[in-house]
N, CA, C and O atoms as a Tripos MOL2 file, in Angstrom:
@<TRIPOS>MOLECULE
protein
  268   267    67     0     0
PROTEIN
NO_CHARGES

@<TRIPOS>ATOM
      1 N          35.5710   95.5290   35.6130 N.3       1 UNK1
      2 CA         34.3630   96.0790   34.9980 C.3       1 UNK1
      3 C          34.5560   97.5610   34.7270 C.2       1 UNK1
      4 O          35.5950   98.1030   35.1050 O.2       1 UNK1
      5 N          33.8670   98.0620   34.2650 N.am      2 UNK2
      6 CA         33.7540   99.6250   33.1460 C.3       2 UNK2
      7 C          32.5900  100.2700   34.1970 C.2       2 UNK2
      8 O          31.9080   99.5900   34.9640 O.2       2 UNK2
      9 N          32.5520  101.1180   34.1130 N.am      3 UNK3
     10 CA         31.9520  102.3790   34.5070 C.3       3 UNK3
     11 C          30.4630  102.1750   34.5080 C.2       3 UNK3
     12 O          29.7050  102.8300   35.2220 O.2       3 UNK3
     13 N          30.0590  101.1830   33.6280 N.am      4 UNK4
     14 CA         28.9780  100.6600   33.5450 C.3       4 UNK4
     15 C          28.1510   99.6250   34.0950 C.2       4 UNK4
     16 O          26.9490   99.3600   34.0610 O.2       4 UNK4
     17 N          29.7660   98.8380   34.9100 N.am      5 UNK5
     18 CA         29.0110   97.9320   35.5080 C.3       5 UNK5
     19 C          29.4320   96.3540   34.2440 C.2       5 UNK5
     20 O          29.2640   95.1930   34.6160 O.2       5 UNK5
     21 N          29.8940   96.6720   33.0050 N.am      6 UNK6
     22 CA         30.0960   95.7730   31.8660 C.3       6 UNK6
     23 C          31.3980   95.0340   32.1100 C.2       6 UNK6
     24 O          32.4290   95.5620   32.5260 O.2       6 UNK6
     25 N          31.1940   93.4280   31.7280 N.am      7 UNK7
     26 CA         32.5180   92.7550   32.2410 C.3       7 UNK7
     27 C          32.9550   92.4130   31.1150 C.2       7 UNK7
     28 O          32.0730   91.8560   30.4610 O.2       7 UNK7
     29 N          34.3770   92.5310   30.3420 N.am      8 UNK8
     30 CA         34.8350   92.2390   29.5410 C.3       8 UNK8
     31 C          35.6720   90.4680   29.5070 C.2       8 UNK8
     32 O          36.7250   90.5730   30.1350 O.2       8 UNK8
     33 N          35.5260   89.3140   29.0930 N.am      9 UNK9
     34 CA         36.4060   87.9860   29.2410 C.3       9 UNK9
     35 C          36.6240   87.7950   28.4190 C.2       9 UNK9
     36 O          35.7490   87.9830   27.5730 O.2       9 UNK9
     37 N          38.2370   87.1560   27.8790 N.am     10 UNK10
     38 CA         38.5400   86.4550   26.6860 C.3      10 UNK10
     39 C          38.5840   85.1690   26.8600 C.2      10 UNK10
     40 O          38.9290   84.6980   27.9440 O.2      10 UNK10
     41 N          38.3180   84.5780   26.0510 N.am     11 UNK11
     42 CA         37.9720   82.7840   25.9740 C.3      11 UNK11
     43 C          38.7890   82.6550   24.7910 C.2      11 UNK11
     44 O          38.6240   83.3570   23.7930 O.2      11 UNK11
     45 N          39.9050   81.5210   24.9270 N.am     12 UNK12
     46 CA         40.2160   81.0340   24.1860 C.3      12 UNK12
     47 C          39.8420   79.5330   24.0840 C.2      12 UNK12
     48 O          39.1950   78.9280   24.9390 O.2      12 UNK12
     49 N          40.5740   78.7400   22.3540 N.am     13 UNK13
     50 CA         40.1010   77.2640   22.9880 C.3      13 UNK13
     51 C          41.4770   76.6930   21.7170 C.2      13 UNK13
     52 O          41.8130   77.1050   20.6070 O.2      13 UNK13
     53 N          42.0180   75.4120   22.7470 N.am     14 UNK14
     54 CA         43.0190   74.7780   20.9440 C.3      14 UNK14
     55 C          42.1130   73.8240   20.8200 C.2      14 UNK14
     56 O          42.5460   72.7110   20.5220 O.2      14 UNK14
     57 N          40.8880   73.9630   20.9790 N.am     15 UNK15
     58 CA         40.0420   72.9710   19.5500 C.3      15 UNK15
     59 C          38.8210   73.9540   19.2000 C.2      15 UNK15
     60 O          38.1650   74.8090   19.7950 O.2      15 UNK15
     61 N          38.8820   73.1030   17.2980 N.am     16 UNK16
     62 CA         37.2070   73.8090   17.3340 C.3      16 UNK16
     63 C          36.2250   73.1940   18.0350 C.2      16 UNK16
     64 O          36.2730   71.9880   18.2780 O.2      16 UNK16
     65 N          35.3210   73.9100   18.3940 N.am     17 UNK17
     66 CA         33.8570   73.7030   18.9150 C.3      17 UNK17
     67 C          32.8440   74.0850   18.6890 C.2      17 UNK17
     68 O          33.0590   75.1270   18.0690 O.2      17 UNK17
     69 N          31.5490   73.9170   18.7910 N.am     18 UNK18
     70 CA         30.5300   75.1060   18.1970 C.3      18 UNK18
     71 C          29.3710   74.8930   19.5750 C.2      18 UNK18
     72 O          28.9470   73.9810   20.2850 O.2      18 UNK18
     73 N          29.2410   76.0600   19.4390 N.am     19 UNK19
     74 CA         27.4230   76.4790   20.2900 C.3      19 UNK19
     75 C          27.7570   76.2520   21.8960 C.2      19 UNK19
     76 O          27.1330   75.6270   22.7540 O.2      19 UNK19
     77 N          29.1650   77.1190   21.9720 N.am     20 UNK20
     78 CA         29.1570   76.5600   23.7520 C.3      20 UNK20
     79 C          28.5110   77.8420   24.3820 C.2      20 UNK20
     80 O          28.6460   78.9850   23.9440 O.2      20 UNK20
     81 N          27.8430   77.4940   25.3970 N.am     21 UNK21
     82 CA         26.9980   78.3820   26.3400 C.3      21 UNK21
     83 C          28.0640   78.8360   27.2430 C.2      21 UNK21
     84 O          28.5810   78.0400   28.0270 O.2      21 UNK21
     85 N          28.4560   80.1750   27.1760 N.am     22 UNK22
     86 CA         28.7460   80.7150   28.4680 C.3      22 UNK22
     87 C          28.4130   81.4390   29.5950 C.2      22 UNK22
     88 O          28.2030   82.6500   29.6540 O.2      22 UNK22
     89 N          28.3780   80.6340   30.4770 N.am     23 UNK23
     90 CA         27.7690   81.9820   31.6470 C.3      23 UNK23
     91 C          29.3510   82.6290   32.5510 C.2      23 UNK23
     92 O          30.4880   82.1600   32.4910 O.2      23 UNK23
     93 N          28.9000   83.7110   33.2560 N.am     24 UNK24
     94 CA         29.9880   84.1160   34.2680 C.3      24 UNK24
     95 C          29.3520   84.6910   35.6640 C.2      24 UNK24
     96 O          28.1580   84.6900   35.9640 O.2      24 UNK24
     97 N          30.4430   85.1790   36.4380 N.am     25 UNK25
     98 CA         29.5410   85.6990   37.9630 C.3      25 UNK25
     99 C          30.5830   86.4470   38.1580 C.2      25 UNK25
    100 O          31.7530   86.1680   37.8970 O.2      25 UNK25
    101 N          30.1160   87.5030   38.6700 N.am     26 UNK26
    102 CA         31.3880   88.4110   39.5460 C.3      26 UNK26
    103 C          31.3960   88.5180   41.2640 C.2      26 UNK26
    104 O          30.4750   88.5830   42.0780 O.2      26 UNK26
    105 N          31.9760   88.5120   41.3200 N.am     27 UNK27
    106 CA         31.9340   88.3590   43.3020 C.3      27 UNK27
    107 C          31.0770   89.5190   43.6670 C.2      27 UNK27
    108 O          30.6880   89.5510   44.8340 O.2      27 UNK27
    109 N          30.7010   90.5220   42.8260 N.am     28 UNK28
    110 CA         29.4700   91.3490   43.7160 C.3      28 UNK28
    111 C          28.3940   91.2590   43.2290 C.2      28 UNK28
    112 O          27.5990   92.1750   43.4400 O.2      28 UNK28
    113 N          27.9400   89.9660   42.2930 N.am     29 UNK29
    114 CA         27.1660   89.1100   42.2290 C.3      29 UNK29
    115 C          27.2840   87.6480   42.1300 C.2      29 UNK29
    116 O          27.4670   87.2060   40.9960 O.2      29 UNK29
    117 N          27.2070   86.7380   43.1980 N.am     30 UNK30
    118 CA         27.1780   85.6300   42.9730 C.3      30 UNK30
    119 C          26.1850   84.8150   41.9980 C.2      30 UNK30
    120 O          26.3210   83.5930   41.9600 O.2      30 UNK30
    121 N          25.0560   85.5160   41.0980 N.am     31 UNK31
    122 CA         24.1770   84.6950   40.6250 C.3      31 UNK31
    123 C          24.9370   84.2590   39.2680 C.2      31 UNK31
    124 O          25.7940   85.0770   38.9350 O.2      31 UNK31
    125 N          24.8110   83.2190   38.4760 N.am     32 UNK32
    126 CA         25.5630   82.6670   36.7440 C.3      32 UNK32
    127 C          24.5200   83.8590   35.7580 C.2      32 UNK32
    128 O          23.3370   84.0300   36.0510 O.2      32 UNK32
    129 N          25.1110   84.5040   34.7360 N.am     33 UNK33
    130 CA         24.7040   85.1790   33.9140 C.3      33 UNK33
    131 C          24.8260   84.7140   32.7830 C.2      33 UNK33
    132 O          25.9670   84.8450   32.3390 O.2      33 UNK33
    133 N          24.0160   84.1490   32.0310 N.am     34 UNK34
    134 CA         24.3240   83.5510   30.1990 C.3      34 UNK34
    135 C          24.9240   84.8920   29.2910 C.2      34 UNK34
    136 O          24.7050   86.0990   29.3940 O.2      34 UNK34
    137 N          25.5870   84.2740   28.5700 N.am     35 UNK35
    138 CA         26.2120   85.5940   27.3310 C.3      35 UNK35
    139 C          24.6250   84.7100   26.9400 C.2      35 UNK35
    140 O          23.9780   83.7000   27.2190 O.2      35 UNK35
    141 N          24.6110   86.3510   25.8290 N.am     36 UNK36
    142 CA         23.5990   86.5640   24.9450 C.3      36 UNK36
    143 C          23.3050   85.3050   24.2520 C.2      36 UNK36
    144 O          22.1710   84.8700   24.0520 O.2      36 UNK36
    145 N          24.0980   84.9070   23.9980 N.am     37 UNK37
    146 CA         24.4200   84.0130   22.4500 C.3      37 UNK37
    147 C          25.2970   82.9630   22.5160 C.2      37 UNK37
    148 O          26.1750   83.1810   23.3510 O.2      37 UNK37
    149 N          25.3990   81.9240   21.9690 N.am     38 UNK38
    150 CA         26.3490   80.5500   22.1500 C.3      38 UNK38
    151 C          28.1810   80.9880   21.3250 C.2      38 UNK38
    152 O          28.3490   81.5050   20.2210 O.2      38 UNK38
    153 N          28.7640   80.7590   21.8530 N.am     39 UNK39
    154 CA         30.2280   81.0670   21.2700 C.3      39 UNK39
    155 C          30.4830   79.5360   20.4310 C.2      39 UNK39
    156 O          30.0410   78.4140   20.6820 O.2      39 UNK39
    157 N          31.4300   80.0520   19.2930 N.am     40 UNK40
    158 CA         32.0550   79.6220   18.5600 C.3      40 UNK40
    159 C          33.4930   79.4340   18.2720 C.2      40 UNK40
    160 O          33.9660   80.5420   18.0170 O.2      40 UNK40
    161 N          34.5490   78.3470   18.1900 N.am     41 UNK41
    162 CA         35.6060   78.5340   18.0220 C.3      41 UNK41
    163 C          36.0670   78.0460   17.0270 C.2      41 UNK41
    164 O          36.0200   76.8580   17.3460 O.2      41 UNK41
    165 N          36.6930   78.0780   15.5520 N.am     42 UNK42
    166 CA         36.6620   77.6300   14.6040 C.3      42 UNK42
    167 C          38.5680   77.1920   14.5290 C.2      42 UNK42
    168 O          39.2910   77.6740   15.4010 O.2      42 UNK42
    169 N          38.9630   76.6050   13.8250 N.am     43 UNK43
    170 CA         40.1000   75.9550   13.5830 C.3      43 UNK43
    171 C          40.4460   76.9800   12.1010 C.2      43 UNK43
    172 O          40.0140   76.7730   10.9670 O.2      43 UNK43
    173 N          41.1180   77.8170   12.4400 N.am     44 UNK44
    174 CA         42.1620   79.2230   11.6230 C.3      44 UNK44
    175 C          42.9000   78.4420   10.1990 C.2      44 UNK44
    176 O          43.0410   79.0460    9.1360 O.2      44 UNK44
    177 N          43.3780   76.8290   10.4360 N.am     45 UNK45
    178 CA         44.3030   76.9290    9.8510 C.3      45 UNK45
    179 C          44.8130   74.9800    9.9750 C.2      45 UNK45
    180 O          45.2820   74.8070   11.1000 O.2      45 UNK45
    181 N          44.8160   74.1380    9.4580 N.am     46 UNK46
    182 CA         44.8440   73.1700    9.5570 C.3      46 UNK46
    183 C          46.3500   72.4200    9.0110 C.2      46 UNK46
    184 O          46.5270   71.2650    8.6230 O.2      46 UNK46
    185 N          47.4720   73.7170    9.1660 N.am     47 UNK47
    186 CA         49.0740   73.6700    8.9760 C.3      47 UNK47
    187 C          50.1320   74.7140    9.8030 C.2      47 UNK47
    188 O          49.9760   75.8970    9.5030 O.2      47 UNK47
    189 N          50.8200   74.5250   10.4570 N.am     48 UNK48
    190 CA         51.4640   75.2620   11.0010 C.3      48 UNK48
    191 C          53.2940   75.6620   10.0560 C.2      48 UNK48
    192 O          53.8820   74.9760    9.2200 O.2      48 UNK48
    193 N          53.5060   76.3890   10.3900 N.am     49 UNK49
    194 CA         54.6800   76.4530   10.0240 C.3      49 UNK49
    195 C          55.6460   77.0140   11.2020 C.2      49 UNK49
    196 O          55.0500   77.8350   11.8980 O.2      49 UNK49
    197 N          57.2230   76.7370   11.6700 N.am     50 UNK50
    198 CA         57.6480   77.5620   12.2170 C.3      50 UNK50
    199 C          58.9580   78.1060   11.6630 C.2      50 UNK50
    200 O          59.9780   77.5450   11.2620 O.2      50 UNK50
    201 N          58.5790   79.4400   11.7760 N.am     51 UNK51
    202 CA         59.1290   80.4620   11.0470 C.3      51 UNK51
    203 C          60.9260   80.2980   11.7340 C.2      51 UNK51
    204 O          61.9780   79.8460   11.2810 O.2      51 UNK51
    205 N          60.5860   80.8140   12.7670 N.am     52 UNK52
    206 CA         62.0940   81.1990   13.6970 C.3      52 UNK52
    207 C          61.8530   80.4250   15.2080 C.2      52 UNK52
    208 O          60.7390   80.2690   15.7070 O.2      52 UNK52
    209 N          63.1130   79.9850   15.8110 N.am     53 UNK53
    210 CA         63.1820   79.3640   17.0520 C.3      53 UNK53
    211 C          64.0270   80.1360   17.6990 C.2      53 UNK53
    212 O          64.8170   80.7880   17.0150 O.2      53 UNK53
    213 N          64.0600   80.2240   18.7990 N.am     54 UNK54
    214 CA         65.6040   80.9660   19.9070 C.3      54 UNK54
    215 C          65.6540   79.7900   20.8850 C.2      54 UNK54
    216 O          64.7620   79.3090   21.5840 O.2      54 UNK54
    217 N          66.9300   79.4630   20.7420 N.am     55 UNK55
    218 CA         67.3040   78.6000   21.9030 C.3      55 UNK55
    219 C          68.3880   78.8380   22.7370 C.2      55 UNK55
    220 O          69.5670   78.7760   22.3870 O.2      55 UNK55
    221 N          67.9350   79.1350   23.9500 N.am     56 UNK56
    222 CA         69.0350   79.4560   24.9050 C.3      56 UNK56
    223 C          70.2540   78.4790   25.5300 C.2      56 UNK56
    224 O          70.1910   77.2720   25.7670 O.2      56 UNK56
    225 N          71.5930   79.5710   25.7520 N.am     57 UNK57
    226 CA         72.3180   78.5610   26.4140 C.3      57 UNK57
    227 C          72.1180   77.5830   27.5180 C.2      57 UNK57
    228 O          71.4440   78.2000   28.3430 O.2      57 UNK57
    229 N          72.3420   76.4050   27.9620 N.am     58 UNK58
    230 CA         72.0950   75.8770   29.3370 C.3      58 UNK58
    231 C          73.3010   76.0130   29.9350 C.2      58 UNK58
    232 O          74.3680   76.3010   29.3930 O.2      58 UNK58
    233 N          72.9880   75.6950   31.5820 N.am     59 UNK59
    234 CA         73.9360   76.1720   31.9440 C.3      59 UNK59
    235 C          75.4810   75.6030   31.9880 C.2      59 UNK59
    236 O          76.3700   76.2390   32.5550 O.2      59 UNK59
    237 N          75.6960   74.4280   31.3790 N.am     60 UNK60
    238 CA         77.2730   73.7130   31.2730 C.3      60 UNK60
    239 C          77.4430   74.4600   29.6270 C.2      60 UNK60
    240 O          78.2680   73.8430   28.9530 O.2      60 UNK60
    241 N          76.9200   75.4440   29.0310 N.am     61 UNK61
    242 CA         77.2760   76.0240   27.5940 C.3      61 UNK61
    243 C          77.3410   75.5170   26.7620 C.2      61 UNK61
    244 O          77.9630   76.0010   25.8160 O.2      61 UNK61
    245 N          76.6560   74.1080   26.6550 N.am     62 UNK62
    246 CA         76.6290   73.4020   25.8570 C.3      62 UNK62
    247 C          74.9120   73.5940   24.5030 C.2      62 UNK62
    248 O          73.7740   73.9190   24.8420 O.2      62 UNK62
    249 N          75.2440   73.3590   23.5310 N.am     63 UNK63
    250 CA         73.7160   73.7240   22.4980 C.3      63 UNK63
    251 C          73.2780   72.8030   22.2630 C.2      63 UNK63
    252 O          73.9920   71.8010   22.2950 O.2      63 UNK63
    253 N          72.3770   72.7330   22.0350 N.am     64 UNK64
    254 CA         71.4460   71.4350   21.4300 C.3      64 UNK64
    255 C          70.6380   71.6600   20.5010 C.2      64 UNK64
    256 O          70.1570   72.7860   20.3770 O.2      64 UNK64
    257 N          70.2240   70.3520   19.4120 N.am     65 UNK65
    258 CA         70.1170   70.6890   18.1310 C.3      65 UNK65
    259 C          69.1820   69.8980   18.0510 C.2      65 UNK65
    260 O          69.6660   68.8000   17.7740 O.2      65 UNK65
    261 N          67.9660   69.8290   18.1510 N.am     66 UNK66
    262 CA         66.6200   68.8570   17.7250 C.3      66 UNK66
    263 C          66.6410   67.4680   19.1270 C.2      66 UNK66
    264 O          66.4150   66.2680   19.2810 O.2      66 UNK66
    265 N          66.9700   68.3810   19.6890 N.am     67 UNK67
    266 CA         66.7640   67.3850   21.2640 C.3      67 UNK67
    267 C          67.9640   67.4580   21.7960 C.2      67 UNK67
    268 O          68.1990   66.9010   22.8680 O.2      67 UNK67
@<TRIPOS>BOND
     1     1     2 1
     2     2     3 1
     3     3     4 2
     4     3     5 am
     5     5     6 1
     6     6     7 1
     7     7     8 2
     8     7     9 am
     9     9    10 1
    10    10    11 1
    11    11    12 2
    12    11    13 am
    13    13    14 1
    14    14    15 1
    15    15    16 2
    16    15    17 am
    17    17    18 1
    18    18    19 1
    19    19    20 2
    20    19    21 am
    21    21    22 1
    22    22    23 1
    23    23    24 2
    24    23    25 am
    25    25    26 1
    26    26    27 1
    27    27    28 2
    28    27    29 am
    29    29    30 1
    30    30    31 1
    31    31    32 2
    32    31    33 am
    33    33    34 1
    34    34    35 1
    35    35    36 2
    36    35    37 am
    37    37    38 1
    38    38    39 1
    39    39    40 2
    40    39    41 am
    41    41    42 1
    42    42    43 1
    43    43    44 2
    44    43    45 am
    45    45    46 1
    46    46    47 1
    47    47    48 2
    48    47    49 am
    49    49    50 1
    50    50    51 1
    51    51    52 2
    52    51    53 am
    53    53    54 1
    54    54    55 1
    55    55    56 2
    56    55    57 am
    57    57    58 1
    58    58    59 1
    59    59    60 2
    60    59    61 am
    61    61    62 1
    62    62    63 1
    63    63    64 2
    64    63    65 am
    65    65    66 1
    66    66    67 1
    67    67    68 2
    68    67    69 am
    69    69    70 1
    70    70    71 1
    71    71    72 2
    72    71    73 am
    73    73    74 1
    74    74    75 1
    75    75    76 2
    76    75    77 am
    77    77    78 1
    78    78    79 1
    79    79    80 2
    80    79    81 am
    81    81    82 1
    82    82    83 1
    83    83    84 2
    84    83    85 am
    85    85    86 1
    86    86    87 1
    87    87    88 2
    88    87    89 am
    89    89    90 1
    90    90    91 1
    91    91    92 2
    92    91    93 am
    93    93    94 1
    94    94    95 1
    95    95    96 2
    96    95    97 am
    97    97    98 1
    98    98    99 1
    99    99   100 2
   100    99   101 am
   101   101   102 1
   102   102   103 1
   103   103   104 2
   104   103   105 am
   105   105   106 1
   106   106   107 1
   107   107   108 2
   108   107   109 am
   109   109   110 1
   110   110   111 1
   111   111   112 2
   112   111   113 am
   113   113   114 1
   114   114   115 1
   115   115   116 2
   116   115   117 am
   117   117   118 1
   118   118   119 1
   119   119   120 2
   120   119   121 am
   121   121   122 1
   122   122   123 1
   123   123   124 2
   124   123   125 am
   125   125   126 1
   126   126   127 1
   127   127   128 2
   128   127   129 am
   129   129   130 1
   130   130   131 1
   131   131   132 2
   132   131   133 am
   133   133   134 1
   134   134   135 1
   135   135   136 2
   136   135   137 am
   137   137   138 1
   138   138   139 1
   139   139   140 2
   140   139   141 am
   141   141   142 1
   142   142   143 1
   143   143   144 2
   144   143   145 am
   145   145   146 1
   146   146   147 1
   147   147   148 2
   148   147   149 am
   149   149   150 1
   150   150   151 1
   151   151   152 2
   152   151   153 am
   153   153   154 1
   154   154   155 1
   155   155   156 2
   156   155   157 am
   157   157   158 1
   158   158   159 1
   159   159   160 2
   160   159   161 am
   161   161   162 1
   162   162   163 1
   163   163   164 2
   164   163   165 am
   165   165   166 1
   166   166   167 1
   167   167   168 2
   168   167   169 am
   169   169   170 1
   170   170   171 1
   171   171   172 2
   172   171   173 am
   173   173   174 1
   174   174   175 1
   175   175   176 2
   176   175   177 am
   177   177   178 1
   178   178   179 1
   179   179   180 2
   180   179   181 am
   181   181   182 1
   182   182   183 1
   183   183   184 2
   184   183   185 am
   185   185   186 1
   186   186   187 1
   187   187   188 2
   188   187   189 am
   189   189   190 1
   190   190   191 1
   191   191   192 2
   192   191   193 am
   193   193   194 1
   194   194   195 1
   195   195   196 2
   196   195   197 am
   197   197   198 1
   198   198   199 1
   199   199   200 2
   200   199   201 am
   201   201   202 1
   202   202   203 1
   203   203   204 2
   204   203   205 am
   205   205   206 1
   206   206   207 1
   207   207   208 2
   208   207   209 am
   209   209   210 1
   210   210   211 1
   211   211   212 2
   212   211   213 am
   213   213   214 1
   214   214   215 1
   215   215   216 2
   216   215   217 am
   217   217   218 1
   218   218   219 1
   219   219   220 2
   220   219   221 am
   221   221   222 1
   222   222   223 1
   223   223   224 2
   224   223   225 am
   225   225   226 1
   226   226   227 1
   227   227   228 2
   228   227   229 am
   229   229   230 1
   230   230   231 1
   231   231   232 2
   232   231   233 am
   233   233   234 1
   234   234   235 1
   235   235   236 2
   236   235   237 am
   237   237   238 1
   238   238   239 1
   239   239   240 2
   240   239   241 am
   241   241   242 1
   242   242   243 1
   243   243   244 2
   244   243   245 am
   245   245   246 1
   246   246   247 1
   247   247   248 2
   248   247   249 am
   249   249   250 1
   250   250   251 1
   251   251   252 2
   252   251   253 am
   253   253   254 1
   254   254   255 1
   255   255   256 2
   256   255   257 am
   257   257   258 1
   258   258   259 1
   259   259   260 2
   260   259   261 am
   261   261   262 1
   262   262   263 1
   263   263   264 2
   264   263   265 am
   265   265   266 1
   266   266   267 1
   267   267   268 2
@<TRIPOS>SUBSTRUCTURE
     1 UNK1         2 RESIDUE 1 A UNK
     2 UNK2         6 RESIDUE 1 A UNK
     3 UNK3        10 RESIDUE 1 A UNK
     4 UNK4        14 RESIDUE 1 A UNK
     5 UNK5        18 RESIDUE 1 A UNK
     6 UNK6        22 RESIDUE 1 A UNK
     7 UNK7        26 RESIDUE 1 A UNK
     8 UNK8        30 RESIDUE 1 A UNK
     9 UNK9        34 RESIDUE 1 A UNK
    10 UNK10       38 RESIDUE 1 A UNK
    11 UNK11       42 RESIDUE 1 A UNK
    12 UNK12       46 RESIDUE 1 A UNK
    13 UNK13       50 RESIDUE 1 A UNK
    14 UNK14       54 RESIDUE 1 A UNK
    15 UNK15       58 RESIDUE 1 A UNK
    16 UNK16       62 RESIDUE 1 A UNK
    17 UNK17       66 RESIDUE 1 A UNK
    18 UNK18       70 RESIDUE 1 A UNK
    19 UNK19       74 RESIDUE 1 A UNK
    20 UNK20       78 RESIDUE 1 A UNK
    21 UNK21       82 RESIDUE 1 A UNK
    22 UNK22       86 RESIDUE 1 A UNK
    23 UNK23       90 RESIDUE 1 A UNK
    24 UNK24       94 RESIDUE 1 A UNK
    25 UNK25       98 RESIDUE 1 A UNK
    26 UNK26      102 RESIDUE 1 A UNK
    27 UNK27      106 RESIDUE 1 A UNK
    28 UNK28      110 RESIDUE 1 A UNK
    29 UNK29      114 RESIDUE 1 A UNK
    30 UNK30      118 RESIDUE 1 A UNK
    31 UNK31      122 RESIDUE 1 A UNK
    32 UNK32      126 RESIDUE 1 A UNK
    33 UNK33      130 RESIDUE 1 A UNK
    34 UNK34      134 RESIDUE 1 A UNK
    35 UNK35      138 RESIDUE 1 A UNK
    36 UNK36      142 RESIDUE 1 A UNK
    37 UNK37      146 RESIDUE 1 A UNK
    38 UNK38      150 RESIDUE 1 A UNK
    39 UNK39      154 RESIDUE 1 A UNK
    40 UNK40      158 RESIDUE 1 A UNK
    41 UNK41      162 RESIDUE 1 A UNK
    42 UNK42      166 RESIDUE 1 A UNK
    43 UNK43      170 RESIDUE 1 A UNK
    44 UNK44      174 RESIDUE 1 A UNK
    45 UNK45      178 RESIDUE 1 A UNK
    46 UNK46      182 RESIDUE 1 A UNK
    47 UNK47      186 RESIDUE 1 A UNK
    48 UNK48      190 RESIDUE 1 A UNK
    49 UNK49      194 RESIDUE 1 A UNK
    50 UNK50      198 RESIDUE 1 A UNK
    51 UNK51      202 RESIDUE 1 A UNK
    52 UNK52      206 RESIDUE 1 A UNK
    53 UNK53      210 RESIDUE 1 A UNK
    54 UNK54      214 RESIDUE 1 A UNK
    55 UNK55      218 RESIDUE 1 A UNK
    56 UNK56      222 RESIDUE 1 A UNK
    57 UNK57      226 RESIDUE 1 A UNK
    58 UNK58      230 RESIDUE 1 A UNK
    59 UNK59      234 RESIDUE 1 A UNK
    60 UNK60      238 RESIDUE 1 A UNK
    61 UNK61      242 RESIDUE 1 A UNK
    62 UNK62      246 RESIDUE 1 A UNK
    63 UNK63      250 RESIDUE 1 A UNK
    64 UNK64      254 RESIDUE 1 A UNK
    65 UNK65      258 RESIDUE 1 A UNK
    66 UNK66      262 RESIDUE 1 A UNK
    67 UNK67      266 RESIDUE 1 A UNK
């Protein structure tokens, strides 16, 4: 917390969802506190691409190539 007493949390989610209620508590208050407002998580992007991979040696030095 901030100087104020204000708690900062990041919420992530891998699905969309809509209108979830969050509450939280801090140990020098045990009571549940609602955020203001219902959170939202929306879906960015409905294709992935991957750009670049790194694959490390194992340990007999052998590589592997799509399994």
């Amino acid at each position: 917390s901030n100087a104020q007493g204000q708690v900062t949390a990041t919420l992530t989610s891998t699905a969309a969802v809509k209108n979830v209620q969050v509450s939280a508590k801090a140990a020098a208050n045990p009571s549940w506190v609602k955020a203001d407002s219902p959170v939202s998580f929306e879906e960015l992007s409905d294709s992935y691409q991957i750009t670049r991979v790194t694959v490390d040696v194992d340990q007999d030095k052998k590589r592997y190539n799509n399994g």
